[in-house]
C-alpha positions in Angstrom: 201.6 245.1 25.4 204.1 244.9 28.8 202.0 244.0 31.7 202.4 247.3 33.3 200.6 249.0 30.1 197.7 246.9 31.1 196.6 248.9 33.8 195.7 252.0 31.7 192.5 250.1 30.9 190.0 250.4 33.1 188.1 247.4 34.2 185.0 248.5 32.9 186.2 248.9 29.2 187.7 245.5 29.6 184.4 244.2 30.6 182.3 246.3 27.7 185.2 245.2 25.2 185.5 241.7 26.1 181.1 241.2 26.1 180.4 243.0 23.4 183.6 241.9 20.5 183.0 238.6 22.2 179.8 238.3 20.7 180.8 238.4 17.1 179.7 234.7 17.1 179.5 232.4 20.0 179.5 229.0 17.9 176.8 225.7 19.4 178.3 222.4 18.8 178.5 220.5 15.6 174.7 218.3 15.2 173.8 215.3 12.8 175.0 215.1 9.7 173.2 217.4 6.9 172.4 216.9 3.7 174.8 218.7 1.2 174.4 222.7 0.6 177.0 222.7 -2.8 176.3 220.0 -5.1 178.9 217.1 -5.6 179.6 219.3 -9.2 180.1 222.7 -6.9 178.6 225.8 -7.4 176.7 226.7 -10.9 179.5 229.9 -11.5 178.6 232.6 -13.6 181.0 233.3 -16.8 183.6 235.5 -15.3 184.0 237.3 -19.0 182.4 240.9 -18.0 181.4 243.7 -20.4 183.1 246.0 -17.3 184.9 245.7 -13.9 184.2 248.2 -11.5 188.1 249.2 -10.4 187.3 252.3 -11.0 183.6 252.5 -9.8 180.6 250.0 -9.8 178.1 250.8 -12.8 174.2 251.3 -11.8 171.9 249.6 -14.0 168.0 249.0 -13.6 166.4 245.5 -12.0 164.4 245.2 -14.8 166.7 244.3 -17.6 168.6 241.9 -14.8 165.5 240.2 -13.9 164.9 241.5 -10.8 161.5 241.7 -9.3 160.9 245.1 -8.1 158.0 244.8 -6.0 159.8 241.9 -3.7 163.2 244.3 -3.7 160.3 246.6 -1.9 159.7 244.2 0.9 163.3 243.8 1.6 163.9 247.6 1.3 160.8 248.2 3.9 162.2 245.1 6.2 165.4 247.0 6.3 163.6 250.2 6.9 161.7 249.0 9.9 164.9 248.1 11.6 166.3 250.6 13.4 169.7 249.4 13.4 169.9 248.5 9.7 172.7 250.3 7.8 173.2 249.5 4.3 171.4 246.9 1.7 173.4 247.1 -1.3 172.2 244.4 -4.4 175.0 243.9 -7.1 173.5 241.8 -10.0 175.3 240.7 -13.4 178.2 243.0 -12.3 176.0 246.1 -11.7 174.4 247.9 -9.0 170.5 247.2 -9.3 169.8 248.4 -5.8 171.4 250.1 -3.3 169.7 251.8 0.0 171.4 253.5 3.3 169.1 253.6 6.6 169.6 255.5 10.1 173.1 256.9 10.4 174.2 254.6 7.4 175.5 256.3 4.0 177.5 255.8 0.8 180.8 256.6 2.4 180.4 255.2 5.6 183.6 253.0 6.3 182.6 250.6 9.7 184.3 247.8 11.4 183.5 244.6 9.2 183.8 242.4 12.9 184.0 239.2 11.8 183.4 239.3 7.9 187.2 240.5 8.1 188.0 236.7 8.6 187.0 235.9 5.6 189.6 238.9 3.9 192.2 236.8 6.3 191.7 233.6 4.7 192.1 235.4 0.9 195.8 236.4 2.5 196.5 232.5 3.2 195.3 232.1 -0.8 197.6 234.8 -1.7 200.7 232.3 0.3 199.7 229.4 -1.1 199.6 230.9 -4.9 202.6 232.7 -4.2 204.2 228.9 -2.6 205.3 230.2 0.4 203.1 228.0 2.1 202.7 224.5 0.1 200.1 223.3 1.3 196.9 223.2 3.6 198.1 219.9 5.3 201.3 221.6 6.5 201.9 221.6 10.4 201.5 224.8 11.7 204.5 224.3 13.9 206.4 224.0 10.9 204.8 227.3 9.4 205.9 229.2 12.8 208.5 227.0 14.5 208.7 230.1 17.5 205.3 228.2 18.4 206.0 224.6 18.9 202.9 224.1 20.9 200.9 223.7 17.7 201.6 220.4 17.8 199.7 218.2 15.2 197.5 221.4 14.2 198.1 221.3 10.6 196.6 224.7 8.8 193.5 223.3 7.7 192.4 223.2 11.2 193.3 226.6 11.8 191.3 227.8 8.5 188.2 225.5 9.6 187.9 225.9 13.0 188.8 222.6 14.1 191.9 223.1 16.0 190.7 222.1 19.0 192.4 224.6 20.8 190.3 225.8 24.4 188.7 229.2 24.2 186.3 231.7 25.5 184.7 234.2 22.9 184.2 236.5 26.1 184.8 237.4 29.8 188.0 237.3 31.6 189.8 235.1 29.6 189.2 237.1 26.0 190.3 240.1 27.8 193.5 238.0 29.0 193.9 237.5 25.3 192.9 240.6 23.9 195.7 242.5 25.8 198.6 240.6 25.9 202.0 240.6 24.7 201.2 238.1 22.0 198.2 236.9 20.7 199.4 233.7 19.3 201.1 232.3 22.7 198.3 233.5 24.5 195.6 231.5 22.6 198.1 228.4 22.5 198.2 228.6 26.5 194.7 227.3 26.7 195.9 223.8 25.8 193.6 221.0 23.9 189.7 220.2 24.5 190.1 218.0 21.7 192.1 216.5 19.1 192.9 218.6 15.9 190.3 217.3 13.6 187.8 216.5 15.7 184.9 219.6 16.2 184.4 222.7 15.4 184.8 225.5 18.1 184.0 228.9 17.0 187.8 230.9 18.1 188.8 234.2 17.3 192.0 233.6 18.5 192.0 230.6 16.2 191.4 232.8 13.2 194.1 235.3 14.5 196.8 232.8 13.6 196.3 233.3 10.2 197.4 237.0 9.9 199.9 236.5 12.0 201.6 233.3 9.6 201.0 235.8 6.9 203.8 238.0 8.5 205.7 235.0 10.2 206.1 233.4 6.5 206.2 235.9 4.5 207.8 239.1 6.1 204.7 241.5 5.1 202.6 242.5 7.1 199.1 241.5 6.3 197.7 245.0 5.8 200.3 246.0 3.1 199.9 242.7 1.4 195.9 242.8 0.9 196.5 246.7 0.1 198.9 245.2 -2.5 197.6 242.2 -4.1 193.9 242.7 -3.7 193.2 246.2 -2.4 194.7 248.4 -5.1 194.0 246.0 -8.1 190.4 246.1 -7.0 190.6 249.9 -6.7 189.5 249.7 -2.8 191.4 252.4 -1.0 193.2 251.5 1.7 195.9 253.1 4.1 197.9 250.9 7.2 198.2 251.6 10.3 201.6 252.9 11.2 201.2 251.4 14.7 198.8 249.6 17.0 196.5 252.0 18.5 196.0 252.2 22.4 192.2 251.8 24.4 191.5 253.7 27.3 188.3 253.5 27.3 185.4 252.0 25.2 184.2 255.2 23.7 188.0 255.2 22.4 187.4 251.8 20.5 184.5 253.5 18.9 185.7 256.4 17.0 185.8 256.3 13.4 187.6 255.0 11.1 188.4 254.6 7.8 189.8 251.9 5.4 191.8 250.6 7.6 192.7 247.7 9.7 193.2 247.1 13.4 196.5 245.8 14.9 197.3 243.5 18.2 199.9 244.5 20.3 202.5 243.5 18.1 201.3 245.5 15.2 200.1 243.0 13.3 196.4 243.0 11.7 193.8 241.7 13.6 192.3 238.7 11.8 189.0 238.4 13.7 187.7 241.7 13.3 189.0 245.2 13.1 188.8 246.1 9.1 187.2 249.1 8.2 185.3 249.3 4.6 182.5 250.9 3.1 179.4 248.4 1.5 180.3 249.2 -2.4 183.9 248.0 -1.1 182.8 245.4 0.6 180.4 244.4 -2.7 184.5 244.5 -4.9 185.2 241.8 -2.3 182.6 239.1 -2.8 182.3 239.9 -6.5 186.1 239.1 -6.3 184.8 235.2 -5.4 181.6 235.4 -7.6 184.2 235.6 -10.3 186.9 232.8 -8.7 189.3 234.8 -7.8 189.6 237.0 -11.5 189.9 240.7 -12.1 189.8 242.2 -15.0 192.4 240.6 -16.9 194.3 238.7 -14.2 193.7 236.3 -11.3 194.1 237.9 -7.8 193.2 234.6 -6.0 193.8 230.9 -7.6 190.0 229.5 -8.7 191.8 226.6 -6.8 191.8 228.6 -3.4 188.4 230.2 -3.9 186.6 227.0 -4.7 188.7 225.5 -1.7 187.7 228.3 0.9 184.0 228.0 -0.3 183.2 223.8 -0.2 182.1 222.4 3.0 184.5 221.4 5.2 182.7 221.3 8.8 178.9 220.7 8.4 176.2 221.1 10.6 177.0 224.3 12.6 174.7 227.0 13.6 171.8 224.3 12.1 171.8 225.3 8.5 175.4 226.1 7.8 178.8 224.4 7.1 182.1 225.9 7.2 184.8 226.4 4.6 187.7 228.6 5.1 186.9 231.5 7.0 183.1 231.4 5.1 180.4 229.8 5.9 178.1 228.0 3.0 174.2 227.8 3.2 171.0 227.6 1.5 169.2 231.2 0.5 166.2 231.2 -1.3 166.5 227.8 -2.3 169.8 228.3 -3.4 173.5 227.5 -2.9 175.5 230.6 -1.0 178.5 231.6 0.6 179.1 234.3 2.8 181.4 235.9 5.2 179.4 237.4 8.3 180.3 239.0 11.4 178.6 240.4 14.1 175.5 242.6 14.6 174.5 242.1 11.2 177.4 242.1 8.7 177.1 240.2 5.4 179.1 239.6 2.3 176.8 237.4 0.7 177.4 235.5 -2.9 175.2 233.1 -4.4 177.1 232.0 -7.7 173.8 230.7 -9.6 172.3 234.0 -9.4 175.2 236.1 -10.3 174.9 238.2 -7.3 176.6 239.7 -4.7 174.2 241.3 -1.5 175.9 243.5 1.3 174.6 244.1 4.3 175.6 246.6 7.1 174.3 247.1 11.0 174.8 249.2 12.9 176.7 246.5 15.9 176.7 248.0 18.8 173.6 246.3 20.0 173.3 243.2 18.5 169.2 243.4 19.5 166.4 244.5 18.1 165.7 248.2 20.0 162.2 248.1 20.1 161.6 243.8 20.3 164.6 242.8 22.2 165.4 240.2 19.7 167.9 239.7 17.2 167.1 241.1 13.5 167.1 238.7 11.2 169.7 239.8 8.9 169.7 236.6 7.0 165.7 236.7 6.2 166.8 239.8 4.9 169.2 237.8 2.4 166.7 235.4 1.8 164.6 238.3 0.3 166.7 239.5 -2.0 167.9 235.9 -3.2 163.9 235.4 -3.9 163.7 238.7 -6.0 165.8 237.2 -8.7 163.1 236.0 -11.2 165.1 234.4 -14.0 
């Protein structure tokens, strides 16, 4: 966007934007070593041979014959209920739908801003390079990747994909609105210059993630949009349609009109890869059932196992207090059990917990990231923790 464009935003939607996307997850610093979340074995994955695959539409199937304790699915149901902002809670077990329940404003065909789960659907494009070898190999320079940038230096692309790129930056205020609206995203979040070395700490950047969408196009020639609606959108049966251009902000209230299936652009047109994808839960559900099964669909492999078991191994631990970080996901214990999931702000979750065969979806609305009525956060992972527990086998 030329300089001159930048004055058709007010300063109060710059302020609004940059506070409230800047919240999408404002990372502490790394703490003591933790104890392992996957075993040294990995995950225990469910047999990916299924009696259907829901391309054409998930199957509904009762909780009792997948071992699901109906009485605790309650108490998630009625935690969901009681929070006003609370969306969607959407339960896919064995490959079926064994509970599924839409709150407030929330509904079947509701098709919101993922916020940051959509860094997670960036990552599965980097797979998509690396099984199609136009990128080789994780340990790659990114300068190398996207020689227009040598001020990537000794950032290789693993510290792009796990946060450790060192790289300064602000998740909000001025300098996110800086970001937000200039010419090119990728220069502008180079600018900030080095904190630390590459390799060193984790710093939660959402103009760290962007690089990856914007190598997809840089390597490959396609933009990132058309390649997920391509490789993993259409196989799935997920429907999807690109943005011809970016679109412009005026205002907040602009920002917040609907949209569906669909995915943001920067000002260069290419997809945003912090935020700004647009699906509805059952959609979201094709997505982490995609992972529960390594990458398969139906009778082919979207993703390499390689890259899935890759994205979803701990490669930074000890963030947040009970996570690690993998590639664009973040692994944790649930219910006493090993998980993965890609979250984003005000409540989103794709949650997978291999062992269980299960897949949980949760939506909020994000807006407010608070609690109306208790001015705290909900606690959208004890609502996760709740459904792991109803799982009784």
């Amino acid at each position: 966007m030329k300089t001159n464009q930048r004055s058709r935003y007010s300063q109060r939607f710059q302020i609004a934007f940059a506070f409230l996307v800047g919240l999408l997850l404002i990372s502490p610093s790394c703490e003591k070593e933790p104890d392992p979340i996957v075993p040294t074995n990995g995950y225990d994955w469910p047999d990916n041979e299924r009696s259907y695959w829901p391309t054409e539409a998930w199957e509904v199937s009762s909780m009792e014959e997948h071992h699901v304790d109906a009485a605790k699915i309650s108490l998630a149901d009625e935690f969901a209920e009681n929070d006003p902002l609370a969306r969607a809670l959407l339960v896919i077990k064995d490959g079926y739908i064994v509970f599924e329940n839409y709150y407030g404003e929330g509904g079947i065909d509701e098709s919101t801003d993922l916020w940051s789960v959509t860094k997670s659907y960036s990552s599965a494009l980097v797979g998509l390079l690396m099984d199609q070898h136009i990128v080789q190999s994780t340990s790659q320079l990114m300068m190398d990747l996207m020689s227009d940038y040598p001020e990537f230096d000794e950032i290789t692309l693993h510290h792009v994909l796990t946060m450790t790129t060192g790289l300064s930056w602000a998740e909000s205020g001025p300098l996110w609105v800086e970001w937000a609206f200039s010419d090119d995203w990728v220069a502008s979040a180079l600018s900030r210059g080095q904190d630390r070395g590459p390799g060193e700490k984790f710093y939660y950047s959402s103009g760290n993630s962007h690089f990856l969408t914007s190598l997809v196009y840089y390597s490959s020639g396609i933009k990132p949009g058309t390649m997920a609606k391509e490789y993993l959108f259409d196989p799935m049966g997920v429907p999807f349609d690109t943005l011809d251009q970016p679109i412009v902000y005026n205002t907040w209230s602009d920002y917040q009109k609907p949209m569906y299936q669909t995915w943001r652009q920067d000002t260069k047109g290419i997809e945003t890869a912090s935020f700004g994808l647009y699906m509805t839960a059952r959609d979201m559900a094709k997505f982490g059932f995609l992972y529960l099964n390594r990458g398969r669909w139906e009778d082919e492999n979207l993703l390499s196992e390689s890259w899935v078991k890759a994205s979803t191994r701990e490669h930074v631990t000890g963030i947040y207090g009970r996570y690690s970080y993998g590639y664009q996901w973040y692994i944790t214990m649930v219910g006493g059990e090993s998980a993965f999931l890609a979250s984003g702000y005000g409540g989103q979750i794709i949650g997978v917990v291999p062992s269980k065969d299960l897949v949980v979806i949760l939506k909020y609305e994000a807006e407010d990231p608070v609690h109306p009525e208790t001015g705290s956060p909900h606690d959208d992972m004890h609502l996760f923790e709740l459904v792991v527990e109803s799982i009784v086998e």
